[in-house]
mmCIF file of the N, C-alpha and C atoms, coordinates in Angstrom:
data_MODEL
# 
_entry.id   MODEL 
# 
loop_
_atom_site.group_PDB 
_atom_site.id 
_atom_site.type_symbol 
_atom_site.label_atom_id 
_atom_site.label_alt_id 
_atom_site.label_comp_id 
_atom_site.label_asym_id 
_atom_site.label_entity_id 
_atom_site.label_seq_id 
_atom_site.pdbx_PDB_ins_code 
_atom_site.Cartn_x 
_atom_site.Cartn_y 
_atom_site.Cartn_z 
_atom_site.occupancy 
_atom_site.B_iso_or_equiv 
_atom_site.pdbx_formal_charge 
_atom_site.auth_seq_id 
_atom_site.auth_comp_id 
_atom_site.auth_asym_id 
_atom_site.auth_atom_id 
_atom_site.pdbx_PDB_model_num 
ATOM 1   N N  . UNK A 1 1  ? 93.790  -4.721  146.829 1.00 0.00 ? 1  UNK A N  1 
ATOM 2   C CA . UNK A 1 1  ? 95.152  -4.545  146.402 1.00 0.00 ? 1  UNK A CA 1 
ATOM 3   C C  . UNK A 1 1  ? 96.025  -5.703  146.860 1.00 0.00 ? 1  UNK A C  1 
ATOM 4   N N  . UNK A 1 2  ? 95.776  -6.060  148.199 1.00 0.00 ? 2  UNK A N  1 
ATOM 5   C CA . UNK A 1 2  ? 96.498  -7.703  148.659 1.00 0.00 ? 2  UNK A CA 1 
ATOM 6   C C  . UNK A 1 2  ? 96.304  -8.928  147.786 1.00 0.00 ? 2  UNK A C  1 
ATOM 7   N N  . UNK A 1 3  ? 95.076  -8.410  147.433 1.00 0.00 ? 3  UNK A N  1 
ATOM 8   C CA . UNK A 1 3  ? 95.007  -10.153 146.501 1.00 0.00 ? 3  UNK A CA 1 
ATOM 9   C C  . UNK A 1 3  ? 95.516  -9.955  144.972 1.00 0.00 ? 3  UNK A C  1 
ATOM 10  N N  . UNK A 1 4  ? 95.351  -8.867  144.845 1.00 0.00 ? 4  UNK A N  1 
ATOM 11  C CA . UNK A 1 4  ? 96.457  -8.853  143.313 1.00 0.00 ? 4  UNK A CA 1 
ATOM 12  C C  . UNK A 1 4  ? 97.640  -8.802  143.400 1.00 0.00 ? 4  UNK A C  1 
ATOM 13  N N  . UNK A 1 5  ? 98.526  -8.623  145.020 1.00 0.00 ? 5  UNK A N  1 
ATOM 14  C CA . UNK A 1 5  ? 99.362  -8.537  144.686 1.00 0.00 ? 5  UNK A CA 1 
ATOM 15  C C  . UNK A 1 5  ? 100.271 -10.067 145.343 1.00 0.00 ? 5  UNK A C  1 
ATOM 16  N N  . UNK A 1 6  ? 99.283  -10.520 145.775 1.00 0.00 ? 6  UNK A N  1 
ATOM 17  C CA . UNK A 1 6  ? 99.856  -11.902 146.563 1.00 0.00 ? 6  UNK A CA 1 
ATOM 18  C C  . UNK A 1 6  ? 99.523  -12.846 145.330 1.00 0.00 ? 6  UNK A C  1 
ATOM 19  N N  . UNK A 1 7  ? 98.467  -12.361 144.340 1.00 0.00 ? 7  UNK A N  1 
ATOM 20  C CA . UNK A 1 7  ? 97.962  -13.821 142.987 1.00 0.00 ? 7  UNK A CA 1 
ATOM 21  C C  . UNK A 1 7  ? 99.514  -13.473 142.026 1.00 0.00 ? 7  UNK A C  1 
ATOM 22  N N  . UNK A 1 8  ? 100.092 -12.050 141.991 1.00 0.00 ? 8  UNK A N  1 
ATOM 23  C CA . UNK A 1 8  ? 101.005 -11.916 141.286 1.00 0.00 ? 8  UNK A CA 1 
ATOM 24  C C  . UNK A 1 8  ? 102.260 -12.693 141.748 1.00 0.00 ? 8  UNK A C  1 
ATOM 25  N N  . UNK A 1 9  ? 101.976 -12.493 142.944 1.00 0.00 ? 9  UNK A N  1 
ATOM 26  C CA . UNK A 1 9  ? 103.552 -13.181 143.509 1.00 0.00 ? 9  UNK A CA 1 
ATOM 27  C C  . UNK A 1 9  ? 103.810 -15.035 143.482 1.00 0.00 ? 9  UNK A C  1 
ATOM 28  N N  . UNK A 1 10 ? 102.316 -15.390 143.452 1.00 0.00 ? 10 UNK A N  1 
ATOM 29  C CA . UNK A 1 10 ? 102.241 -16.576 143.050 1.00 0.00 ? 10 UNK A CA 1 
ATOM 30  C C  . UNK A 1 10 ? 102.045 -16.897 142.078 1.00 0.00 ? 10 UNK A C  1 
ATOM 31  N N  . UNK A 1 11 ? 102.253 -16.495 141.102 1.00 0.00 ? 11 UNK A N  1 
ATOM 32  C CA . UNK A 1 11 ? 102.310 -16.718 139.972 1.00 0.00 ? 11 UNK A CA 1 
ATOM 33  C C  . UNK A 1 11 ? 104.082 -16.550 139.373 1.00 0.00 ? 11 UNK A C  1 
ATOM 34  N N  . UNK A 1 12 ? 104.480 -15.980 139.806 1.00 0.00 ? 12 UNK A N  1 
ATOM 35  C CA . UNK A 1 12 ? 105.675 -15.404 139.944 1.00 0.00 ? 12 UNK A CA 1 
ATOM 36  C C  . UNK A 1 12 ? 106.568 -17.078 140.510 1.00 0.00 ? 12 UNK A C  1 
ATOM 37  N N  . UNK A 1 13 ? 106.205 -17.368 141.585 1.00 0.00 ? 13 UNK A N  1 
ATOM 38  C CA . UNK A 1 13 ? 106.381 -18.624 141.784 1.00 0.00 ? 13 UNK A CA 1 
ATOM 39  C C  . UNK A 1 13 ? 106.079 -19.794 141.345 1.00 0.00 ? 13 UNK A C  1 
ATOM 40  N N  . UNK A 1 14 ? 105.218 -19.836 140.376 1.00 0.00 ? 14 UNK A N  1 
ATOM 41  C CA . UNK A 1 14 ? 104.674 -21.022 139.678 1.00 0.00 ? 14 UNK A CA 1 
ATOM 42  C C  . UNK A 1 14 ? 103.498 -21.560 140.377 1.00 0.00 ? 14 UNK A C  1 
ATOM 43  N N  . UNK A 1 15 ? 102.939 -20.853 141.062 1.00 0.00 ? 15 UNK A N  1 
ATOM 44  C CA . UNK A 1 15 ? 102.101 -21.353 141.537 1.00 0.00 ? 15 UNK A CA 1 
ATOM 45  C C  . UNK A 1 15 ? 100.876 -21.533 140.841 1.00 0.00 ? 15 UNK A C  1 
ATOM 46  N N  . UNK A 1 16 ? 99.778  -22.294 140.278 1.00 0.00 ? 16 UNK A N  1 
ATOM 47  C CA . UNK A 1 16 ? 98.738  -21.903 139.311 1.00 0.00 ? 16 UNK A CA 1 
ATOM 48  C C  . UNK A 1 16 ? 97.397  -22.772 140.214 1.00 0.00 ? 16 UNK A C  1 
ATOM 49  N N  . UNK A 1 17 ? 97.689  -23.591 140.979 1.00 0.00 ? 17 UNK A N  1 
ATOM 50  C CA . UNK A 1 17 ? 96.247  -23.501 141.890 1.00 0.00 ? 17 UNK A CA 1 
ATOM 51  C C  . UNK A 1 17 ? 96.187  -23.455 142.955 1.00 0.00 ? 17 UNK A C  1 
ATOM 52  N N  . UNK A 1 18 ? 95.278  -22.099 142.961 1.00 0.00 ? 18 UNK A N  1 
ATOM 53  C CA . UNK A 1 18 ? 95.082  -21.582 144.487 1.00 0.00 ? 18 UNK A CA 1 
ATOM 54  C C  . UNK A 1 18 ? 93.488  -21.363 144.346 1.00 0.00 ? 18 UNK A C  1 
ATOM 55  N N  . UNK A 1 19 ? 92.974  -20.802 145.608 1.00 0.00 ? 19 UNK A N  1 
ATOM 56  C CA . UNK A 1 19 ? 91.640  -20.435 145.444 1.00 0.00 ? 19 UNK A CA 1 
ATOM 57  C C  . UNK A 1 19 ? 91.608  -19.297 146.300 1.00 0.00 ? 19 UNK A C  1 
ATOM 58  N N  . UNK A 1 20 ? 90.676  -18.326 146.642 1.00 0.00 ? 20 UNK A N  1 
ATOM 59  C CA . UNK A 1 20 ? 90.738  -17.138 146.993 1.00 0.00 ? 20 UNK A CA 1 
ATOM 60  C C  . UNK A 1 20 ? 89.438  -17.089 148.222 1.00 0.00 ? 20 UNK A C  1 
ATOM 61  N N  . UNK A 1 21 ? 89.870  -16.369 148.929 1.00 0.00 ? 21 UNK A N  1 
ATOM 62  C CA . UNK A 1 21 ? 88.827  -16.180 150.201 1.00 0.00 ? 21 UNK A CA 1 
ATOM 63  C C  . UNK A 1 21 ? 88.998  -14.922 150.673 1.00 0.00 ? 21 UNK A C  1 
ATOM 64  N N  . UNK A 1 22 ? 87.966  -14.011 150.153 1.00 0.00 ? 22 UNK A N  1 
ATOM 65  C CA . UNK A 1 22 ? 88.571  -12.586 150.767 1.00 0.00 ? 22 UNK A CA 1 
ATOM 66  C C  . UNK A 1 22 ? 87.319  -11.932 151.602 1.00 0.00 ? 22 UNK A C  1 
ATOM 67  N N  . UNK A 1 23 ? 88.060  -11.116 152.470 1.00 0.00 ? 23 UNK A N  1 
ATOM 68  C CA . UNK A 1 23 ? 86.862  -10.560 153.588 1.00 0.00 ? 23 UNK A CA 1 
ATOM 69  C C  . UNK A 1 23 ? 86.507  -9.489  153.099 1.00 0.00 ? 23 UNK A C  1 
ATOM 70  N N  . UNK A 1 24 ? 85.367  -9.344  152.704 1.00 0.00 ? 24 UNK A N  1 
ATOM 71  C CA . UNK A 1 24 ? 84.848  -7.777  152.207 1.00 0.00 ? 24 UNK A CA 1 
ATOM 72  C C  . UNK A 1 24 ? 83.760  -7.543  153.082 1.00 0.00 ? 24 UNK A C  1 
ATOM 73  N N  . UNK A 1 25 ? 83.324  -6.089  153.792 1.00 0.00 ? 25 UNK A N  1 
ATOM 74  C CA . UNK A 1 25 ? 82.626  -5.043  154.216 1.00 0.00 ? 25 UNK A CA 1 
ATOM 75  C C  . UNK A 1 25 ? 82.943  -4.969  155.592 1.00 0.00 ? 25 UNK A C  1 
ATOM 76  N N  . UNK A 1 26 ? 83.802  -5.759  156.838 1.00 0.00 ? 26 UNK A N  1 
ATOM 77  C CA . UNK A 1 26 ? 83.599  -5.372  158.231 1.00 0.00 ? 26 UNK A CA 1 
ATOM 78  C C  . UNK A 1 26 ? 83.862  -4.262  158.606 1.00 0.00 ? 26 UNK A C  1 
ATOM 79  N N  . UNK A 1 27 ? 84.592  -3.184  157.370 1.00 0.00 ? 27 UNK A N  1 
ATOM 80  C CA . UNK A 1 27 ? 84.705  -1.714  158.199 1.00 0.00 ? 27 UNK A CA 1 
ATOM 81  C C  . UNK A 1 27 ? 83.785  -0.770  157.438 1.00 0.00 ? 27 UNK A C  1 
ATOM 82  N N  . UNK A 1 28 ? 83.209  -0.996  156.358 1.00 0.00 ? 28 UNK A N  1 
ATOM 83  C CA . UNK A 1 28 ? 81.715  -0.534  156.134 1.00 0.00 ? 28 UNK A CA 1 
ATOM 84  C C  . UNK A 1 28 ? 80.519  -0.885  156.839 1.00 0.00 ? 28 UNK A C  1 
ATOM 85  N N  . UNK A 1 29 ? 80.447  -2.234  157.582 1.00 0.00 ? 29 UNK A N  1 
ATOM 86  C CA . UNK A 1 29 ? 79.492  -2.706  158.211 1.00 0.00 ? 29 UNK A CA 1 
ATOM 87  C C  . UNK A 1 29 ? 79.243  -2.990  159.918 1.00 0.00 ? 29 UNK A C  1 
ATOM 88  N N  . UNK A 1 30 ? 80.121  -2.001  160.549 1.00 0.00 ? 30 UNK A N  1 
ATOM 89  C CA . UNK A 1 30 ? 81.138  -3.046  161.821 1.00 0.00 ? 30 UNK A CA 1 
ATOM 90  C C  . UNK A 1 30 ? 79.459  -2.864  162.568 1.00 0.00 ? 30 UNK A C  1 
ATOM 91  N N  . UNK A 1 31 ? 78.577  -3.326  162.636 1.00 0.00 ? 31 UNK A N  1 
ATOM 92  C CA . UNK A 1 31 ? 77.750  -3.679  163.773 1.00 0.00 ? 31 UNK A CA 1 
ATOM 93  C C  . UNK A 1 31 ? 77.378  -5.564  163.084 1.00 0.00 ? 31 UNK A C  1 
ATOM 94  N N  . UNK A 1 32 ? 77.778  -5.371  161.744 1.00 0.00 ? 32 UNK A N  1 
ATOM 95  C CA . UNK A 1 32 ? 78.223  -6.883  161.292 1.00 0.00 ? 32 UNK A CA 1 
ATOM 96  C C  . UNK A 1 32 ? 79.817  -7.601  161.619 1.00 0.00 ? 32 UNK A C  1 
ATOM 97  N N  . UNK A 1 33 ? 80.584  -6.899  161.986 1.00 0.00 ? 33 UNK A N  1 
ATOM 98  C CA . UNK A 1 33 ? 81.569  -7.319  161.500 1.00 0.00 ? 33 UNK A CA 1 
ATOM 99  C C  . UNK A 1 33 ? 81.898  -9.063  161.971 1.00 0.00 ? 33 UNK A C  1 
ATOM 100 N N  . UNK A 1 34 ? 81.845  -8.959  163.080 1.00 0.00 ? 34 UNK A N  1 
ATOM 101 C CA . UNK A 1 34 ? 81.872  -10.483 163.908 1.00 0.00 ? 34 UNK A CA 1 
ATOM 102 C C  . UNK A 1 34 ? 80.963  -11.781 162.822 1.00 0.00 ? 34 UNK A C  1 
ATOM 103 N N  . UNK A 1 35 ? 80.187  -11.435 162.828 1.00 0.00 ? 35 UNK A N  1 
ATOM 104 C CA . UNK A 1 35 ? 79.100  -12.148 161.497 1.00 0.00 ? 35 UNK A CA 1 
ATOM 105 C C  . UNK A 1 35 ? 79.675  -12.093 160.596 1.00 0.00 ? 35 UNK A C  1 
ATOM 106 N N  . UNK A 1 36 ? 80.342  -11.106 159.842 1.00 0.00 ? 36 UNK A N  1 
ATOM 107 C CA . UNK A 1 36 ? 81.018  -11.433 158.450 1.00 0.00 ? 36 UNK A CA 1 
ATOM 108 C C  . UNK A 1 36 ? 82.404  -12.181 158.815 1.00 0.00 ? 36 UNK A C  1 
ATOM 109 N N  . UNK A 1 37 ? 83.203  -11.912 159.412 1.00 0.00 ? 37 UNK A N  1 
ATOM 110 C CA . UNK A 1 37 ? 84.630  -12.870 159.237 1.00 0.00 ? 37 UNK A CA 1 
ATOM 111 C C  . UNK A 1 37 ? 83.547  -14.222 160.201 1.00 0.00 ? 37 UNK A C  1 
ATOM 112 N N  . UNK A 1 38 ? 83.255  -14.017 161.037 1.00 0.00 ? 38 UNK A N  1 
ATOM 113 C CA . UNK A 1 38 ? 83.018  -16.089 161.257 1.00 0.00 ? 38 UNK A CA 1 
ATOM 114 C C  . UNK A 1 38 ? 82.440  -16.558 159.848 1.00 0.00 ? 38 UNK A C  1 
ATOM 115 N N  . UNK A 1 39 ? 81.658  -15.891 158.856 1.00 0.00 ? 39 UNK A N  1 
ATOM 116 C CA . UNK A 1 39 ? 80.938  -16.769 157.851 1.00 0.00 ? 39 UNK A CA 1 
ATOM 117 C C  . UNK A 1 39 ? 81.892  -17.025 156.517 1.00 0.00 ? 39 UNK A C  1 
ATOM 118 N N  . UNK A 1 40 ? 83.188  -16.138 156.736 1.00 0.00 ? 40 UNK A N  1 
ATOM 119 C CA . UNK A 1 40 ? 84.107  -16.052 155.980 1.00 0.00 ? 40 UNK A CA 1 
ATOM 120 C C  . UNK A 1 40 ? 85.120  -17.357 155.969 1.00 0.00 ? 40 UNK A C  1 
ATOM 121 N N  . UNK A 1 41 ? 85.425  -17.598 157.576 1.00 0.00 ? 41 UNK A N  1 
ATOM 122 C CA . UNK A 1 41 ? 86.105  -18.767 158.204 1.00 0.00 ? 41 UNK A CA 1 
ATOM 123 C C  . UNK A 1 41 ? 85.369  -19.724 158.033 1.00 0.00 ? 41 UNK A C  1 
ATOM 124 N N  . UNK A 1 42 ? 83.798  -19.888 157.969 1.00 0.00 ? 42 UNK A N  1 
ATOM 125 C CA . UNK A 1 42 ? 83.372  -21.347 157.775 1.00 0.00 ? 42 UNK A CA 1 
ATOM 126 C C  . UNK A 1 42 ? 83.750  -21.262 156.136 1.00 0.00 ? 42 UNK A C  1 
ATOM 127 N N  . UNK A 1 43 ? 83.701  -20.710 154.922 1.00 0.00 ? 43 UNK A N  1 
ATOM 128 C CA . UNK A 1 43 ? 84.058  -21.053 153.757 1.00 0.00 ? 43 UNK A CA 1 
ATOM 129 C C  . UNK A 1 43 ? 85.545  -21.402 153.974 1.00 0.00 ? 43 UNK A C  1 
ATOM 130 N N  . UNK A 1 44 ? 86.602  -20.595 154.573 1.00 0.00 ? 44 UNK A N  1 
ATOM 131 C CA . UNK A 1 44 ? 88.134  -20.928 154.682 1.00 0.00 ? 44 UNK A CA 1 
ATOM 132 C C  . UNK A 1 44 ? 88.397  -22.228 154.992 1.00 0.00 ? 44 UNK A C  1 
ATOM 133 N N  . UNK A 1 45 ? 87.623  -22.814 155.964 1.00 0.00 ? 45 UNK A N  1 
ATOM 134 C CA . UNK A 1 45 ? 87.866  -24.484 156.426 1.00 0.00 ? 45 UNK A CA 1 
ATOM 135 C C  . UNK A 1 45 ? 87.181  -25.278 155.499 1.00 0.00 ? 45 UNK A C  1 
ATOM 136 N N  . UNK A 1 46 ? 85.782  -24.767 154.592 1.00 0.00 ? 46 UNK A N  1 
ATOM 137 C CA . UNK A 1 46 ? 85.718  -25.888 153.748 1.00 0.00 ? 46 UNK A CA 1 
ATOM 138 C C  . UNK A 1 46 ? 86.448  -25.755 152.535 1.00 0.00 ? 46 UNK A C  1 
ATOM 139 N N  . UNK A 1 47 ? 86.870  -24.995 152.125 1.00 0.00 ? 47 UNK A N  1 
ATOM 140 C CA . UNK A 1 47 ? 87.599  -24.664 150.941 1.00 0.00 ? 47 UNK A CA 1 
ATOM 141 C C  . UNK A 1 47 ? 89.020  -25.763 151.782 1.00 0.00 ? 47 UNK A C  1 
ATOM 142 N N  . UNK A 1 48 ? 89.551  -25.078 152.841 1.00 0.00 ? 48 UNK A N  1 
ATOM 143 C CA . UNK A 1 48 ? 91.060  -25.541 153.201 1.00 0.00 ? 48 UNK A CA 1 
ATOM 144 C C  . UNK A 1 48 ? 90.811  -27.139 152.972 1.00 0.00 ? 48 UNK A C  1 
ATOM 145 N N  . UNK A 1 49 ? 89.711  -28.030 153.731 1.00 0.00 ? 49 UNK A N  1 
ATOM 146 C CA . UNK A 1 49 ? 89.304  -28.844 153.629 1.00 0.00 ? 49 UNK A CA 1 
ATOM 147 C C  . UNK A 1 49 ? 88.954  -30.065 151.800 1.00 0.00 ? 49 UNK A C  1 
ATOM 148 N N  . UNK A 1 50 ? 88.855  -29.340 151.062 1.00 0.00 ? 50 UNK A N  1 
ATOM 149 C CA . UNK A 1 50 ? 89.255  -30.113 149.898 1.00 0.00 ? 50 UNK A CA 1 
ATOM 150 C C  . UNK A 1 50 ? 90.198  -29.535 149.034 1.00 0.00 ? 50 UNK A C  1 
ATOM 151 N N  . UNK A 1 51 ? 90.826  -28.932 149.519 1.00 0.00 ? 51 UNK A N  1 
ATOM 152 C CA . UNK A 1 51 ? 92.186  -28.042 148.085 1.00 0.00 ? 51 UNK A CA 1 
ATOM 153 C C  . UNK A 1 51 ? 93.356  -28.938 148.950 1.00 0.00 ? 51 UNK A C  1 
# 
């Protein structure tokens, strides 16, 4: 629901390139969870890294 409503708001602003990084399963998975957001953050820095 955050990312539709933050792509709306940027859009709303004119914003038209962005790219998206979203964390899905650490509270379905929490004996992963630590493992899923660090592997999430290495895509966030390479993504941040060429946009």
């Amino acid at each position: 629901m955050a990312v539709r409503y933050v792509t709306s708001m940027m859009n709303f602003f004119g914003v038209k390139e962005r790219a998206k990084v979203v964390i899905e399963g650490p509270n379905q998975f929490s004996a992963k969870t630590e493992e899923i957001i660090s592997d999430v953050l290495e895509k966030a820095l390479i993504l941040a890294s060429v946009f």
